[in-house]
mmJSON file of the N, C-alpha and C atoms, coordinates in Angstrom:
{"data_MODEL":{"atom_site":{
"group_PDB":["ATOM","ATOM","ATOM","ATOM","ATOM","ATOM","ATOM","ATOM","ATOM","ATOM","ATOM","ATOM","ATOM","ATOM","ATOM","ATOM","ATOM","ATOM","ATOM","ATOM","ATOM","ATOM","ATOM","ATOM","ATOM","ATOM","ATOM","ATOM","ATOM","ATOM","ATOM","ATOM","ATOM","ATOM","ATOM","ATOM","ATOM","ATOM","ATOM","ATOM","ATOM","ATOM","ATOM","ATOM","ATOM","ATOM","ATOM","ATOM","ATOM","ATOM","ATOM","ATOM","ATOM","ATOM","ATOM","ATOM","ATOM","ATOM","ATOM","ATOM","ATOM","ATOM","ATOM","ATOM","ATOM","ATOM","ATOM","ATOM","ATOM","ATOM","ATOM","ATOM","ATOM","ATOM","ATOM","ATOM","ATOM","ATOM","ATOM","ATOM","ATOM","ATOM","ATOM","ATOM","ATOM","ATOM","ATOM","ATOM","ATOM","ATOM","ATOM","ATOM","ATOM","ATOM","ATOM","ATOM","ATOM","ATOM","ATOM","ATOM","ATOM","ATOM","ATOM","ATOM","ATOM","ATOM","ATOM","ATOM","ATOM","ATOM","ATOM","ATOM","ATOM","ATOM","ATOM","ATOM","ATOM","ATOM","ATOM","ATOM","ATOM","ATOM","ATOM","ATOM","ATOM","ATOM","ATOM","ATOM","ATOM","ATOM","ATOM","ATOM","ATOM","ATOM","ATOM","ATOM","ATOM","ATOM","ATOM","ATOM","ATOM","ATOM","ATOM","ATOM","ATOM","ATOM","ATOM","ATOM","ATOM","ATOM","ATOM","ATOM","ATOM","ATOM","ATOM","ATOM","ATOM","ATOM","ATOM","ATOM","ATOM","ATOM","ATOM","ATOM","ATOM","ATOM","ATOM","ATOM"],
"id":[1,2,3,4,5,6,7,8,9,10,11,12,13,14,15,16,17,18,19,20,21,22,23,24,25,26,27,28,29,30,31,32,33,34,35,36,37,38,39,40,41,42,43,44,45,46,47,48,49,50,51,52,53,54,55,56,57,58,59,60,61,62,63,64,65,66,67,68,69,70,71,72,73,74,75,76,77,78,79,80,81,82,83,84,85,86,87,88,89,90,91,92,93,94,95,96,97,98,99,100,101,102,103,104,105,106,107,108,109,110,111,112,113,114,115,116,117,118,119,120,121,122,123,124,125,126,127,128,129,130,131,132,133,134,135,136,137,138,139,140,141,142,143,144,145,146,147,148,149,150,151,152,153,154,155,156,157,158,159,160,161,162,163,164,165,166,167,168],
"type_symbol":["N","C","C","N","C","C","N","C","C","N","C","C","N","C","C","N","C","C","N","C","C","N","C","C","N","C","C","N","C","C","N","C","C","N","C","C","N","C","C","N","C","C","N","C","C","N","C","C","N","C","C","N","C","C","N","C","C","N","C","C","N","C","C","N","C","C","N","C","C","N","C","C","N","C","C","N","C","C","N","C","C","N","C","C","N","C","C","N","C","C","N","C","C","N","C","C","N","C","C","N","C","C","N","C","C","N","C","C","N","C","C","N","C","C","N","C","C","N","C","C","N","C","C","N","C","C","N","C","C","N","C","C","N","C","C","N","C","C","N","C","C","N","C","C","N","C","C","N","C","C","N","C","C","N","C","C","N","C","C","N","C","C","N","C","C","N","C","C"],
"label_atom_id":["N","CA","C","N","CA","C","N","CA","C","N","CA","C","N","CA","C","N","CA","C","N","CA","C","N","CA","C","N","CA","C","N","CA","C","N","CA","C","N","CA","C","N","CA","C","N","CA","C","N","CA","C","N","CA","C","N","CA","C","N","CA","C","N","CA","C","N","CA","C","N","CA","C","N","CA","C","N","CA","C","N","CA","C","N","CA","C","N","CA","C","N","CA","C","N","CA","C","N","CA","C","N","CA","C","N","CA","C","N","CA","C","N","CA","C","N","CA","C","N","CA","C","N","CA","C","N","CA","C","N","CA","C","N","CA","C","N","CA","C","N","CA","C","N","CA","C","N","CA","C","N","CA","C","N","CA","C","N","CA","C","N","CA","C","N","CA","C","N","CA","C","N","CA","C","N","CA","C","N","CA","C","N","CA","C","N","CA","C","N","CA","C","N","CA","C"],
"label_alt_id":[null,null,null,null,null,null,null,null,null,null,null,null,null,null,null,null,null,null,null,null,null,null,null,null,null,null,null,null,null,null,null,null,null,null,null,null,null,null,null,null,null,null,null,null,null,null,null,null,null,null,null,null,null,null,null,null,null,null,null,null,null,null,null,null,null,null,null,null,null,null,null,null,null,null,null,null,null,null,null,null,null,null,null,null,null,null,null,null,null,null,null,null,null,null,null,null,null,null,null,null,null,null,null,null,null,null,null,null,null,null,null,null,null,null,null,null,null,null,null,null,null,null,null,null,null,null,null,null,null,null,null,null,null,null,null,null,null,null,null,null,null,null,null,null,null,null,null,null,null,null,null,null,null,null,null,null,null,null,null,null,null,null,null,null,null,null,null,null],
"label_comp_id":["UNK","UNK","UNK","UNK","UNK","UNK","UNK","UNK","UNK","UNK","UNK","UNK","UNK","UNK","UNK","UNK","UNK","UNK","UNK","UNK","UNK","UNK","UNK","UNK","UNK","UNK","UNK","UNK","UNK","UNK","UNK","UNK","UNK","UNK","UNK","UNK","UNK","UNK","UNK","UNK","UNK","UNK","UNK","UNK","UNK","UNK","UNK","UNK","UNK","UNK","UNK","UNK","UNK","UNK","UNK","UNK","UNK","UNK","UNK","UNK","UNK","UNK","UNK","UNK","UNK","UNK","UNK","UNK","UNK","UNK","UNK","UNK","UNK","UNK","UNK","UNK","UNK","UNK","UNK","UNK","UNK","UNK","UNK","UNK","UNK","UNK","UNK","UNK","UNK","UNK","UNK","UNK","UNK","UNK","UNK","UNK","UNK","UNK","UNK","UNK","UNK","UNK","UNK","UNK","UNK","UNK","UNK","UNK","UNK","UNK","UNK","UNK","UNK","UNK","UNK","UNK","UNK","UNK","UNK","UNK","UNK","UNK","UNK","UNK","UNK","UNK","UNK","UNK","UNK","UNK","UNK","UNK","UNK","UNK","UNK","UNK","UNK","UNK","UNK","UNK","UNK","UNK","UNK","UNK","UNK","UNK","UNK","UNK","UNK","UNK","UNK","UNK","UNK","UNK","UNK","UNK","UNK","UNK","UNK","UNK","UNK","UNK","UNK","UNK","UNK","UNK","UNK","UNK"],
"label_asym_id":["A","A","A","A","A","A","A","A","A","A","A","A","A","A","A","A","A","A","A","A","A","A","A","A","A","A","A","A","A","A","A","A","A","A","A","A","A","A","A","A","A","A","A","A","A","A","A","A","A","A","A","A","A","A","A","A","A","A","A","A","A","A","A","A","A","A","A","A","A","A","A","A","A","A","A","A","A","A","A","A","A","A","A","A","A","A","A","A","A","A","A","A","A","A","A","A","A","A","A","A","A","A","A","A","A","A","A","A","A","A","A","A","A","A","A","A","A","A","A","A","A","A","A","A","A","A","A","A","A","A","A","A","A","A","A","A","A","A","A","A","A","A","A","A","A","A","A","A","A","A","A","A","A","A","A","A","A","A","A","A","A","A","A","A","A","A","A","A"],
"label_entity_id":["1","1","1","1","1","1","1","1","1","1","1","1","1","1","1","1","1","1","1","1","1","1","1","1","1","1","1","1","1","1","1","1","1","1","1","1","1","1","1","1","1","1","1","1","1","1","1","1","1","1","1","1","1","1","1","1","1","1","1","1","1","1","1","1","1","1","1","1","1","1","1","1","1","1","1","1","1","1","1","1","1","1","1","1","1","1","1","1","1","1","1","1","1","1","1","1","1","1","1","1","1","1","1","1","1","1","1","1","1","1","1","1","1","1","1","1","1","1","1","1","1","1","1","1","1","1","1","1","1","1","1","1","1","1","1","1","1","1","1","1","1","1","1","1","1","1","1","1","1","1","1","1","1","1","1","1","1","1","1","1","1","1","1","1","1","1","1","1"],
"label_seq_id":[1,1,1,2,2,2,3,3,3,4,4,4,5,5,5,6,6,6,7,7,7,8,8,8,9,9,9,10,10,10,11,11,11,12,12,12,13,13,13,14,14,14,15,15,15,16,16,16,17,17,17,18,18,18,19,19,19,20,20,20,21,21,21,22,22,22,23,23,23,24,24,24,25,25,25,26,26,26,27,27,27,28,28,28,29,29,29,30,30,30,31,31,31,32,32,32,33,33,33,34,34,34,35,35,35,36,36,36,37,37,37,38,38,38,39,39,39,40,40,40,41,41,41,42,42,42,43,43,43,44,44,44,45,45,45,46,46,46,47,47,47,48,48,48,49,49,49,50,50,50,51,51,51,52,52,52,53,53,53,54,54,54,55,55,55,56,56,56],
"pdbx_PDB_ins_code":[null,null,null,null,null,null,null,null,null,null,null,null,null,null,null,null,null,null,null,null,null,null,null,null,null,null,null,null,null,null,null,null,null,null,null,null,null,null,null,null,null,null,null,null,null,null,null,null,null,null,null,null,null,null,null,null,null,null,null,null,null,null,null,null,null,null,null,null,null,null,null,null,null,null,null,null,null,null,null,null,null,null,null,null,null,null,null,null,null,null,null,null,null,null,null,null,null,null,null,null,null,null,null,null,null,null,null,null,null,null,null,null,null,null,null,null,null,null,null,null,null,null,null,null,null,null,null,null,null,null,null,null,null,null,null,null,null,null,null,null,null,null,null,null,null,null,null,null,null,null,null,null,null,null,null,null,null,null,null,null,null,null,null,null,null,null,null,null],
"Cartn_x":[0.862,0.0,0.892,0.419,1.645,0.41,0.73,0.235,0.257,-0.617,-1.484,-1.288,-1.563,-1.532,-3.083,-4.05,-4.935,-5.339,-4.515,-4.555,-4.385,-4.922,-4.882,-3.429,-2.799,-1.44,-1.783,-1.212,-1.19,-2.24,-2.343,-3.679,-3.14,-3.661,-3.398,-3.364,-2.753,-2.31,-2.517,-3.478,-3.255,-3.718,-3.25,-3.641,-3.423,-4.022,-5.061,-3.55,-3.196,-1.793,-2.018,-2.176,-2.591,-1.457,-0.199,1.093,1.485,2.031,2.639,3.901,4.423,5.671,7.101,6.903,8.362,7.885,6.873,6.794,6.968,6.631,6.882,8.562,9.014,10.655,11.197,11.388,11.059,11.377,9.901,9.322,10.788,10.962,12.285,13.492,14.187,15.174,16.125,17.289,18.563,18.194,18.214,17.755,16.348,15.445,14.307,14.544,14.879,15.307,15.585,17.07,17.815,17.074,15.972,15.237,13.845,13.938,12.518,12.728,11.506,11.852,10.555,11.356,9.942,9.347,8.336,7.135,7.431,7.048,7.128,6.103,6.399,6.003,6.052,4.93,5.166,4.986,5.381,5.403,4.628,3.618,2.946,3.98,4.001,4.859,4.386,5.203,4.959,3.831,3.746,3.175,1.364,1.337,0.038,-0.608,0.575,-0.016,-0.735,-0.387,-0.288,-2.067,-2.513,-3.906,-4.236,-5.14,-5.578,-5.864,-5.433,-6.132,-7.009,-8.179,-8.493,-7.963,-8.226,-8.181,-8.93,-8.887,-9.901,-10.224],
"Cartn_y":[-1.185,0.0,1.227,2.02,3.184,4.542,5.637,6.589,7.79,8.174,9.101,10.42,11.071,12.337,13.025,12.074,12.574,11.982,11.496,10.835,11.828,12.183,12.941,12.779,14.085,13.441,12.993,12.182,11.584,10.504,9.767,9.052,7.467,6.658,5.205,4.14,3.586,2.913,1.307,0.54,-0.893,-1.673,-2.966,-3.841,-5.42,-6.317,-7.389,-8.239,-9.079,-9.926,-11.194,-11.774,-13.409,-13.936,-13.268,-14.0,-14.68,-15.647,-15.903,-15.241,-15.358,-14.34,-14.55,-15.87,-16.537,-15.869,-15.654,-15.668,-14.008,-13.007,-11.775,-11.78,-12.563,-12.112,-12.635,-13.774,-13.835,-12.484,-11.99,-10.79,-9.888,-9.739,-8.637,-8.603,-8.925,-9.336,-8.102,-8.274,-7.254,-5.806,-6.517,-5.604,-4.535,-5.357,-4.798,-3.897,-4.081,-3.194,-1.962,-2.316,-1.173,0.432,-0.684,0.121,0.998,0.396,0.979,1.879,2.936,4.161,4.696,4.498,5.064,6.006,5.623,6.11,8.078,9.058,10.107,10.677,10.174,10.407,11.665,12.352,14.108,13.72,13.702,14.004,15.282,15.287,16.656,17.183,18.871,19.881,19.522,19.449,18.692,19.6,20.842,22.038,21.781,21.274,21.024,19.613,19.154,17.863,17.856,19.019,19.258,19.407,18.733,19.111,20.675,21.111,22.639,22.391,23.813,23.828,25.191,24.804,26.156,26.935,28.478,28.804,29.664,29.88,30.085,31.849],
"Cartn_z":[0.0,0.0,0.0,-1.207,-1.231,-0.273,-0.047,0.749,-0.9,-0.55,-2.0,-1.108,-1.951,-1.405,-0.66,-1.068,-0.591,0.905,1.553,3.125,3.522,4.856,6.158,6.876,6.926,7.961,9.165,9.802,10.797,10.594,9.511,9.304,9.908,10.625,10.857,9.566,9.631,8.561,8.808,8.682,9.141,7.784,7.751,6.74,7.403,6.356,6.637,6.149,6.716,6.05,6.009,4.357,4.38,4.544,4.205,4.056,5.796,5.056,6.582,7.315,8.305,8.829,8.01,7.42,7.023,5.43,4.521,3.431,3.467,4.614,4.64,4.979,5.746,5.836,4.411,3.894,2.395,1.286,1.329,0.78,0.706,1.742,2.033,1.911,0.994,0.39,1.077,1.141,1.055,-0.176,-1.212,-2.657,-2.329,-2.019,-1.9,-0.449,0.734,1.664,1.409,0.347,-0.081,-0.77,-1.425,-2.552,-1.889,-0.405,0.124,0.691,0.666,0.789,2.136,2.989,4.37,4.088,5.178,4.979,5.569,5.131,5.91,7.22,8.607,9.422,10.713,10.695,11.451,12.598,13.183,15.096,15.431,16.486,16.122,17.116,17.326,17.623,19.781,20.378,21.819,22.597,22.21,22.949,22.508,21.279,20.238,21.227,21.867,22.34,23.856,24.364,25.833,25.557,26.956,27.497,27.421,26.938,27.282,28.826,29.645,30.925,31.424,31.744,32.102,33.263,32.984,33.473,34.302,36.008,36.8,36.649],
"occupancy":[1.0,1.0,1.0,1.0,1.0,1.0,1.0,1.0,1.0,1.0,1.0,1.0,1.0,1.0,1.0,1.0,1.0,1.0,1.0,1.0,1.0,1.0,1.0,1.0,1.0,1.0,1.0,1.0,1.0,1.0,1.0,1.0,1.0,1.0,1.0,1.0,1.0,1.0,1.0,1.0,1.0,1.0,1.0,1.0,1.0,1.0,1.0,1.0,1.0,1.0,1.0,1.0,1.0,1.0,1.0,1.0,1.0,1.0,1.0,1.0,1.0,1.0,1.0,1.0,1.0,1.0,1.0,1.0,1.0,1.0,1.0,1.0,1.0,1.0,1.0,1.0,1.0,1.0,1.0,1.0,1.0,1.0,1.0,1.0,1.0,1.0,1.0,1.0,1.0,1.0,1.0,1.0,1.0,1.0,1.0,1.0,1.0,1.0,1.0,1.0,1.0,1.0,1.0,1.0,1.0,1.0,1.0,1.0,1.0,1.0,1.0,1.0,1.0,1.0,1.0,1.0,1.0,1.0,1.0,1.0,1.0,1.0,1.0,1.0,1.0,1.0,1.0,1.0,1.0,1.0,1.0,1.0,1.0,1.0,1.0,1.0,1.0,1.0,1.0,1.0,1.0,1.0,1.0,1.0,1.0,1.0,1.0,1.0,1.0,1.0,1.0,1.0,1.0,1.0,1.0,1.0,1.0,1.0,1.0,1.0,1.0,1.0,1.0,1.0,1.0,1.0,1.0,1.0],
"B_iso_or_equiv":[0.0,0.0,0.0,0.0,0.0,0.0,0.0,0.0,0.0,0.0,0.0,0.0,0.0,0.0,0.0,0.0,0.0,0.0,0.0,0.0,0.0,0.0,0.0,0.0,0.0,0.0,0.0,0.0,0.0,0.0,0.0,0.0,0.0,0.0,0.0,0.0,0.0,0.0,0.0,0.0,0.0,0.0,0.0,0.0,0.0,0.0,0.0,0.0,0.0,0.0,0.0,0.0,0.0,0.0,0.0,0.0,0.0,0.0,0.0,0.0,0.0,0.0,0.0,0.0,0.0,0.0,0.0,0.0,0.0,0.0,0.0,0.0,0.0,0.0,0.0,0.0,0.0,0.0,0.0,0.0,0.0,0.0,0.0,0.0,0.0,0.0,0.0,0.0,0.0,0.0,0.0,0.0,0.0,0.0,0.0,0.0,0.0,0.0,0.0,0.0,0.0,0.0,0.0,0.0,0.0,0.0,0.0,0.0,0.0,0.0,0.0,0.0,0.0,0.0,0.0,0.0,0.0,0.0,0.0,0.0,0.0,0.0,0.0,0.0,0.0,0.0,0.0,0.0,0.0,0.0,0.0,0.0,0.0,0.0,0.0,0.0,0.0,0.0,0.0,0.0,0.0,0.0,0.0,0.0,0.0,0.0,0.0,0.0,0.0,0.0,0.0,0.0,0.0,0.0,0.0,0.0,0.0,0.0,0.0,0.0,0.0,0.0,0.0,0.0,0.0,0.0,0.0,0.0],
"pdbx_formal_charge":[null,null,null,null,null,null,null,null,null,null,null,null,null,null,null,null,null,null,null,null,null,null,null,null,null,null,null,null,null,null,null,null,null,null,null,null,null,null,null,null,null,null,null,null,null,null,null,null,null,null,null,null,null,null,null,null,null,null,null,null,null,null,null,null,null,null,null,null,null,null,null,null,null,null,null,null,null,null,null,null,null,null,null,null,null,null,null,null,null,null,null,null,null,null,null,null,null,null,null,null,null,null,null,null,null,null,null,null,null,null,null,null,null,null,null,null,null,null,null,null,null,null,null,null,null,null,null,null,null,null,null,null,null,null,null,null,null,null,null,null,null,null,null,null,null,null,null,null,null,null,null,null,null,null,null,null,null,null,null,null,null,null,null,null,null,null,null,null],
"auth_seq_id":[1,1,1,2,2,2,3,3,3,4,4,4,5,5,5,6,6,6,7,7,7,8,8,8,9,9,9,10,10,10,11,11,11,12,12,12,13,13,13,14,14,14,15,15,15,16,16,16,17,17,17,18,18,18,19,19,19,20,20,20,21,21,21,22,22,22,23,23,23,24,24,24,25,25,25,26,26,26,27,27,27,28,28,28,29,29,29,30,30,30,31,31,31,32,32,32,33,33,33,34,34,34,35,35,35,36,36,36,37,37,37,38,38,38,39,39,39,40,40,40,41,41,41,42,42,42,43,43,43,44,44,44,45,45,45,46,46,46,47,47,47,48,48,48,49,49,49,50,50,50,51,51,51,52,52,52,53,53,53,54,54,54,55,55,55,56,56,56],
"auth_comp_id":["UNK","UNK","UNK","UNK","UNK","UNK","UNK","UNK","UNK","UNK","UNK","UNK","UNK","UNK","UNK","UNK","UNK","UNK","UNK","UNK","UNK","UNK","UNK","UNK","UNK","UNK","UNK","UNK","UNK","UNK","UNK","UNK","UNK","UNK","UNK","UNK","UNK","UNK","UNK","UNK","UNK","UNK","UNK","UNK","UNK","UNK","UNK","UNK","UNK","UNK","UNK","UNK","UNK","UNK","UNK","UNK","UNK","UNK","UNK","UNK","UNK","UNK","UNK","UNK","UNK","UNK","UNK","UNK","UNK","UNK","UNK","UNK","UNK","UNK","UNK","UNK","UNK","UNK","UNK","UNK","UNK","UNK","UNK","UNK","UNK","UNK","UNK","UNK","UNK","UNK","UNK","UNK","UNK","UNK","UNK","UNK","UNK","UNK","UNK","UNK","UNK","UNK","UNK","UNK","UNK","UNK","UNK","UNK","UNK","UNK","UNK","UNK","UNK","UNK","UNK","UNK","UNK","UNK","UNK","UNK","UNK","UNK","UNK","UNK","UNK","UNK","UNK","UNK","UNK","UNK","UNK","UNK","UNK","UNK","UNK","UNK","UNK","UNK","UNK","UNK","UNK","UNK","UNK","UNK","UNK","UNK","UNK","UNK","UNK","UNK","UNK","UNK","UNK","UNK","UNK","UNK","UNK","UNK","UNK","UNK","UNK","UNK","UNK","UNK","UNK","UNK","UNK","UNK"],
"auth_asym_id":["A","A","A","A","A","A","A","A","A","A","A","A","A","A","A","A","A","A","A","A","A","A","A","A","A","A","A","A","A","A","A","A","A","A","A","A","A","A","A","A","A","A","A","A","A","A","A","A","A","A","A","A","A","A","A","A","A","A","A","A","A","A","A","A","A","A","A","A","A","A","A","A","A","A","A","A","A","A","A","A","A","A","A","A","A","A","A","A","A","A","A","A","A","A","A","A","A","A","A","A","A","A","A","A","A","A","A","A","A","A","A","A","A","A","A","A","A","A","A","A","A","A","A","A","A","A","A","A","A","A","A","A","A","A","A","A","A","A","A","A","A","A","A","A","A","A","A","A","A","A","A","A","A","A","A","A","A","A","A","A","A","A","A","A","A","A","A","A"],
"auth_atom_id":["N","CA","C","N","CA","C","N","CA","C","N","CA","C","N","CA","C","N","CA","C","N","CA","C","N","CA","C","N","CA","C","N","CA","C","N","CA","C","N","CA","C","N","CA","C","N","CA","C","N","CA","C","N","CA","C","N","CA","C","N","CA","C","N","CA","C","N","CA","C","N","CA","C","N","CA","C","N","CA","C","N","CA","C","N","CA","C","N","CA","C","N","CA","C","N","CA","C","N","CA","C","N","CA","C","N","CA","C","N","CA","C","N","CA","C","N","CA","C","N","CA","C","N","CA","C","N","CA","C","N","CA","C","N","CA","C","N","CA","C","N","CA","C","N","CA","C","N","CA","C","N","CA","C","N","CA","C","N","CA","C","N","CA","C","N","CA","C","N","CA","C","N","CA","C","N","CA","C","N","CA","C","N","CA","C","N","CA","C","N","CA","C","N","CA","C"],
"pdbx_PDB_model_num":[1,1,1,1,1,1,1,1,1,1,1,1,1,1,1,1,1,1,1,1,1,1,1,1,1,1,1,1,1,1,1,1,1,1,1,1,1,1,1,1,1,1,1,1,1,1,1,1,1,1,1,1,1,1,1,1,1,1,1,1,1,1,1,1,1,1,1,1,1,1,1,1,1,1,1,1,1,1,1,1,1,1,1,1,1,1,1,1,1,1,1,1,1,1,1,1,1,1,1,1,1,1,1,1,1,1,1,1,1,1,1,1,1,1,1,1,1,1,1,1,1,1,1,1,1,1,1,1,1,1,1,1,1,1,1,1,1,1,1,1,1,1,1,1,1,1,1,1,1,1,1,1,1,1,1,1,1,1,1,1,1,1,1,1,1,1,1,1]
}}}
């Protein structure tokens, strides 16, 4: 599954895997490693993350 441009950042990403664990390590060759290119993931900014608190 490649990521489109029209996903939401920070969007969850899960998928359904028929393969088995040995046919996914398999899958992943040295070559193919080399060639893969991560995913781009934003960390939100730490201050964005903080609870709002009121104030009295």
């Amino acid at each position: 599954m490649h990521r489109t441009s029209d996903e939401p950042d920070g969007a969850e990403v899960s998928h359904n895997v028929s393969e088995s664990p040995e046919e996914i390590l398999a899958y992943w060759t040295p070559e193919r490693m080399a060639g893969a290119v991560p995913r781009d993931i934003r960390l939100p900014d730490p201050e964005e993350s903080q609870p709002q608190t009121k104030e009295d």
